[in-house]
C-alpha positions in Angstrom: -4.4 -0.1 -31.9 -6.3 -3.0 -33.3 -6.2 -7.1 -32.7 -4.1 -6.8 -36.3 -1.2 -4.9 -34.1 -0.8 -7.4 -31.9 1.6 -9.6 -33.1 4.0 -6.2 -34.0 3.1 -5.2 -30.6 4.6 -8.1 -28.9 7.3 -8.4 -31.4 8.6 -4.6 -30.3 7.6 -5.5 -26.6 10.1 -8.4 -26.6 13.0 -6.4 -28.4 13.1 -3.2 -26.5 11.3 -5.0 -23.2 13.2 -8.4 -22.7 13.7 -7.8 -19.3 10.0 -7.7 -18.2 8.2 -10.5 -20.9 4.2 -9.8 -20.7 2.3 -12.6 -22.2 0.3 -12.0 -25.5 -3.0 -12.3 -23.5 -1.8 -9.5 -21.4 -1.7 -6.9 -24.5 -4.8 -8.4 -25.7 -6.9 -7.8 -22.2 -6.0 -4.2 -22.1 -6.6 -3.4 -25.6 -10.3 -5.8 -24.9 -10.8 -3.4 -21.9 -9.6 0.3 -22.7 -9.1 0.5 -26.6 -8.6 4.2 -26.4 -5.8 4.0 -24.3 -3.9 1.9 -26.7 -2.3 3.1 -29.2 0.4 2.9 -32.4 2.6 4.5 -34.1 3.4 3.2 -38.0 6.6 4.3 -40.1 7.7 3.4 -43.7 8.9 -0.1 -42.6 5.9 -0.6 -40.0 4.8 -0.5 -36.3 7.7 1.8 -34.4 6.0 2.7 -31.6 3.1 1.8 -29.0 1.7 2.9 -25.8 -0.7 0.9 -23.5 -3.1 2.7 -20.7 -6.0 2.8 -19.0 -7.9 4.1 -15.9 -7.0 2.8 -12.5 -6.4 2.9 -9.0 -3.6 5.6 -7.5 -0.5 3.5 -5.6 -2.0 0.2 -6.6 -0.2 -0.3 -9.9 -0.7 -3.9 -11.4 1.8 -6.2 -11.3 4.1 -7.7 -13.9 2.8 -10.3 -16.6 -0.7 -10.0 -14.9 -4.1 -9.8 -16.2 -6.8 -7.0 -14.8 -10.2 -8.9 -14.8 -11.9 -5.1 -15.2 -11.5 -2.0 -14.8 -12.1 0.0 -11.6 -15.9 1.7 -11.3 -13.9 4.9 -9.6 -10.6 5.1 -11.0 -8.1 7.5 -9.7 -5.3 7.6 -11.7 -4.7 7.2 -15.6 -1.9 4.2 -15.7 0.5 3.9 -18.4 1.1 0.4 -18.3 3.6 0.5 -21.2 5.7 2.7 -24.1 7.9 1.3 -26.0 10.0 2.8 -29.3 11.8 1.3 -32.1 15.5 2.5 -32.0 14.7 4.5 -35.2 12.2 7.0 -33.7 14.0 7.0 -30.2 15.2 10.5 -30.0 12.7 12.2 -32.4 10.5 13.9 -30.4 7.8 10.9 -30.8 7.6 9.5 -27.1 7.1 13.1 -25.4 4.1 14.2 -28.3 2.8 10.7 -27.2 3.1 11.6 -23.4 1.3 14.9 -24.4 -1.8 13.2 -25.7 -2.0 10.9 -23.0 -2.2 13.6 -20.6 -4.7 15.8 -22.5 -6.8 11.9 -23.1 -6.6 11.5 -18.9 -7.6 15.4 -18.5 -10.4 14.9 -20.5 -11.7 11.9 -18.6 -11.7 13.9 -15.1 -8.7 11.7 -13.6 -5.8 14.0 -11.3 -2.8 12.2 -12.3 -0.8 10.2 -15.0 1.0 7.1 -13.1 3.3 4.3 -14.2 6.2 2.1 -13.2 9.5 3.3 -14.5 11.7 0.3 -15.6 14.8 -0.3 -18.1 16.3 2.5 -17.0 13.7 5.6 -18.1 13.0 7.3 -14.9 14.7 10.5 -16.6 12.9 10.3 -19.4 9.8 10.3 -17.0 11.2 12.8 -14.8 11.5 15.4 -17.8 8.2 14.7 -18.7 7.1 16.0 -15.3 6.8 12.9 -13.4 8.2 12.3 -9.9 9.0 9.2 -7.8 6.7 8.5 -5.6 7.4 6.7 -2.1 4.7 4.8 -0.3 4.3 1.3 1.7 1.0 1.0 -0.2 3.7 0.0 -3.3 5.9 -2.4 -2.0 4.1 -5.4 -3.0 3.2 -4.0 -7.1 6.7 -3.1 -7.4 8.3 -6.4 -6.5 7.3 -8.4 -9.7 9.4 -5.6 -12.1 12.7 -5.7 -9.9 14.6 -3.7 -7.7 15.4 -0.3 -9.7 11.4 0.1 -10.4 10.6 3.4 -9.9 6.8 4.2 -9.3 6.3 8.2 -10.8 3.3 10.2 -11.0 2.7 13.4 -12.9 -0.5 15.3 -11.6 -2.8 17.1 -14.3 -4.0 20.0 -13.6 -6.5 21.0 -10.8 -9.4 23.5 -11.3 -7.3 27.3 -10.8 -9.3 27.9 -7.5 -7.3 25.0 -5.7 -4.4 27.5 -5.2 -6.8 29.9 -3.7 -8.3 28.6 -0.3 -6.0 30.4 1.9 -6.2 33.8 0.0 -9.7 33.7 -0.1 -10.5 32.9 3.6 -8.0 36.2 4.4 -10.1 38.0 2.3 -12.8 37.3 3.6 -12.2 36.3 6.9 -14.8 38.6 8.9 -17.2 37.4 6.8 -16.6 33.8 7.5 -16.6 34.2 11.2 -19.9 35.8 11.1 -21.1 33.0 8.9 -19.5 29.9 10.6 -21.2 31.4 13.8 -20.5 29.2 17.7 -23.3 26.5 17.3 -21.5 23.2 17.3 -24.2 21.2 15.2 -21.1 18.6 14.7 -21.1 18.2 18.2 -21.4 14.2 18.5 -19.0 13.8 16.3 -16.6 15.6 18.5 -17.6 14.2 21.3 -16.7 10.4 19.7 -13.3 12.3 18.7 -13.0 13.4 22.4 -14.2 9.7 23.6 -11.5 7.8 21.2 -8.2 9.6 22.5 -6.6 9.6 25.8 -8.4 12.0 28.9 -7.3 15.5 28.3 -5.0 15.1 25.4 -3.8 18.0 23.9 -5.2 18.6 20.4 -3.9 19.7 16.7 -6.3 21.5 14.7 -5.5 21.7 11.4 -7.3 24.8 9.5 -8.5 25.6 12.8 -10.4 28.9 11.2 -11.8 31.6 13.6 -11.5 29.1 16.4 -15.2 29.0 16.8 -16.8 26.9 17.9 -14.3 23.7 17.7 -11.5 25.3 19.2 -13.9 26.5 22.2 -15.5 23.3 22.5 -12.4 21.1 22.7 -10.8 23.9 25.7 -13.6 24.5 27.8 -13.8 20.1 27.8 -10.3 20.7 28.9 -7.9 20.1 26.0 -5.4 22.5 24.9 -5.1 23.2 21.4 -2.6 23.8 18.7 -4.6 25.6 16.3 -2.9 26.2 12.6 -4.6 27.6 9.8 -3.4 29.6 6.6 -5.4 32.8 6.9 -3.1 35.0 9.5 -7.0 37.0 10.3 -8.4 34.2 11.5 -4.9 33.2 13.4 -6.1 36.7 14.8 -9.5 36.2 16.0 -8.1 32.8 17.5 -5.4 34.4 19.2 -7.8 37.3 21.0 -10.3 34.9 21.8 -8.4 31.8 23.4 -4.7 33.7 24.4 -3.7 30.9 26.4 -3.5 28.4 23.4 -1.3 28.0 20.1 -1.7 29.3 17.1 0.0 29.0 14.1 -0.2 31.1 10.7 0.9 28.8 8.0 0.0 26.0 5.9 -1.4 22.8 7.2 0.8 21.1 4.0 4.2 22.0 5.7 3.1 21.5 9.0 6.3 19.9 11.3 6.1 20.5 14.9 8.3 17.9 16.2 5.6 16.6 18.7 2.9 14.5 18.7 -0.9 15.1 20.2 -3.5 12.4 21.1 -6.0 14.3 18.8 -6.1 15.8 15.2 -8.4 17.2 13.6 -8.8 18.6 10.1 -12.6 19.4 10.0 -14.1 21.3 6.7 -10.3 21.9 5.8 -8.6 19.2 5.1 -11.5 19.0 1.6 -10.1 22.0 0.5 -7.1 19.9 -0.6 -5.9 18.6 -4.1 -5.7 14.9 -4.4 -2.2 14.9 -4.3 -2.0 17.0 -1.1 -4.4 14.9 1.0 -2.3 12.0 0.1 0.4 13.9 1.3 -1.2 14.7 4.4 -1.6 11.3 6.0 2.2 11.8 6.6 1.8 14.5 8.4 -1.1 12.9 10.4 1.1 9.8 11.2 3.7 12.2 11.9 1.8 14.5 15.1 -0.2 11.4 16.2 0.8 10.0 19.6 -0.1 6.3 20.6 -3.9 5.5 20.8 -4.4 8.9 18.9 -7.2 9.8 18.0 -8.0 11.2 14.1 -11.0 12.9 12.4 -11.5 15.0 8.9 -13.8 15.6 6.3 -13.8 14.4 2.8 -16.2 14.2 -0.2 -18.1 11.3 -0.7 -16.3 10.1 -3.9 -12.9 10.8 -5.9 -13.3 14.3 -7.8 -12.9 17.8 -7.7 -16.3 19.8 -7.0 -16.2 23.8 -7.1 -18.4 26.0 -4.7 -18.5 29.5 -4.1 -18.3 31.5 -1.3 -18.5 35.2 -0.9 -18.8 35.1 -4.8 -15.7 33.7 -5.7 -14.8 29.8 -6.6 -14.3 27.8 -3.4 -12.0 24.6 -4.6 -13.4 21.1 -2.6 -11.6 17.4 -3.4 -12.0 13.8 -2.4 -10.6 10.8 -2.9 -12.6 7.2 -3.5 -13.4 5.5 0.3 -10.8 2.6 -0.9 -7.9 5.2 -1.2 -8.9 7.2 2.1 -9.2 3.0 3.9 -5.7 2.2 2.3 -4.0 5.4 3.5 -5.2 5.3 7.1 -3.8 1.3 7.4 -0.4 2.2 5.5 0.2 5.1 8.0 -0.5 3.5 10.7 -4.6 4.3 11.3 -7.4 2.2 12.1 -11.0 3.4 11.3 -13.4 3.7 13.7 -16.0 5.1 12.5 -16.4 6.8 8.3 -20.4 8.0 7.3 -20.8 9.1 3.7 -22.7 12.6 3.7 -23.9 12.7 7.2 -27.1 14.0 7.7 -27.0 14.4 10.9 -24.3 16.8 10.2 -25.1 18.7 7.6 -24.5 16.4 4.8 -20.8 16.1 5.9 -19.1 12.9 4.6 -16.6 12.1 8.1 -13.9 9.6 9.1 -13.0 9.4 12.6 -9.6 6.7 12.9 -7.7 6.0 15.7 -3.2 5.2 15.9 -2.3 1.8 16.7 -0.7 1.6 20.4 2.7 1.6 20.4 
């Protein structure tokens, strides 16, 4: 797209868009700030088609008719802000080759997901380009400018292949990671602020709970009991020989529903092991198995991206979201932060937030 388009843009905006009128400026800001997220599409008689996108922030889509002012230092999303075809080319395969570049375009700029706001009636189309609806608080307030059957949708991209891999490789290697993780508790003050944030003696979930040493350990012999759940049933194992008197759960920390609520979880060194999309999911959970005055602690990265390890000589898949996103979650589920220290090193280098439940 070029400033040349602009008129044609707007002219097809208004015919197949007349519902939701953007101002010219609007076109011309996005085009000023990401020109290789705009694009056109010219048949025999002119401009048929166009698509406007750019990096941006995940569940904060922009509102209606609204200019940006910039673009976001850490985006987290790539945000199709608008597609529009001419009747003629409607039907022709055009829009889904378009959705096709603009996923390999976001792929190749390191962003998780495609997102966008579904209007005029196309959240099939979306849907059978792999996009789903996506339900949040954090929403409410950029959906209310495009009306009530606005659909927010999100299509992830693909995450590095070892993401799928975490709990397969801790079974496999399981004995090895016991020996490795060993019983000093060098993140010992940091547990003891998780211990001094919720209630006396609240019982505790711990989510990727390992070997059971030396968190689980610590948090019993201080008096708690735990609920320990983690996806590698040899480590359920150890847990279960060691600490008999406890819970423990085989399974994955993703599905977790318990139908009870604890005045402490944790998901320390696991909780990173997470795509994007399925530590957003989490905070759910979280809200879900966190009693009044609650306390909450995990680990993250330091900023939004994937970053591959290894362990044991085989990929080890790690993932963070921006401090913004992790901050927005936590207040949209019902979280305040008490405490959040990028790369710790106190603590190994570990990057830490430590939030407490409102009172109910």
């Amino acid at each position: 797209m070029s400033e040349a388009d602009l008129p044609a843009v707007n002219a097809l905006a208004s015919c197949i868009h007349p519902d939701y009128p953007e101002d010219e400026v609007v076109f011309a800001e996005r085009l000023r700030l990401y020109p290789d997220g705009c694009r056109v599409l010219e048949g025999e008689q002119g401009l048929v088609a166009y698509v406007v996108s750019h990096p941006w922030r995940h569940l904060e889509p922009p509102s209606l008719n609204a200019l940006l002012g910039g673009l976001p230092p850490q985006p987290s999303t790539f945000y199709i802000h608008d597609l529009a075809l001419a009747p003629e080319v409607q039907g022709t395969g055009a829009a889904t080759s378009v959705v096709a570049w603009l996923a390999d375009h976001a792929s190749a700029c390191g962003l998780p997901d495609m997102s966008l706001i579904a209007v005029n009636g196309s959240a099939g189309f979306w849907q059978r380009q792999g996009f789903k609806a996506v339900h949040d608080p954090l929403l409410e307030s950029g959906l209310r400018s495009y009306g009530d059957d606005a659909r927010f949708m999100a299509r992830p991209l693909e995450w590095h292949a070892s993401s799928t891999e975490i709990g397969g490789l801790y079974e496999r290697h399981a004995t090895a990671f016991d020996r490795d993780r060993g019983n000093r508790l060098v993140e010992r003050a940091w547990f003891e602020r998780f211990r001094d944030v919720m209630p006396d003696g609240a019982d505790v979930l711990d989510l990727g709970c390992g070997s059971g040493e030396p968190i689980a350990r610590y948090l019993i012999e201080a008096g708690h009991r735990v609920t320990g759940v983690d996806s590698a049933p040899t480590l359920i194992g150890l847990c279960r020989s060691r600490f008999p008197d406890e819970t423990w759960i085989a399974g994955d920390m993703r599905e977790v529903s318990l139908a009870r609520r604890f005045g402490g979880v944790v998901a320390w060194n696991s909780f990173f092991h997470l795509t994007p999309d399925d530590q957003r999911k989490m905070f759910r959970i979280f809200a879900d198995h966190a009693g009044p005055g609650a306390a909450l602690m995990f680990t993250s990265g330091p900023r939004a991206g994937e970053a591959i390890g290894s362990y044991q000589g085989e990929a080890l898949y790690h993932a963070s979201l921006d401090t913004a996103e992790y901050e927005a979650l936590l207040a949209a589920h019902g979280f305040s932060t008490v405490q959040h220290v990028v790369e710790d090193q106190s603590c190994g280098g570990l990057t830490v937030w430590l939030a407490r439940t409102l009172s109910a």
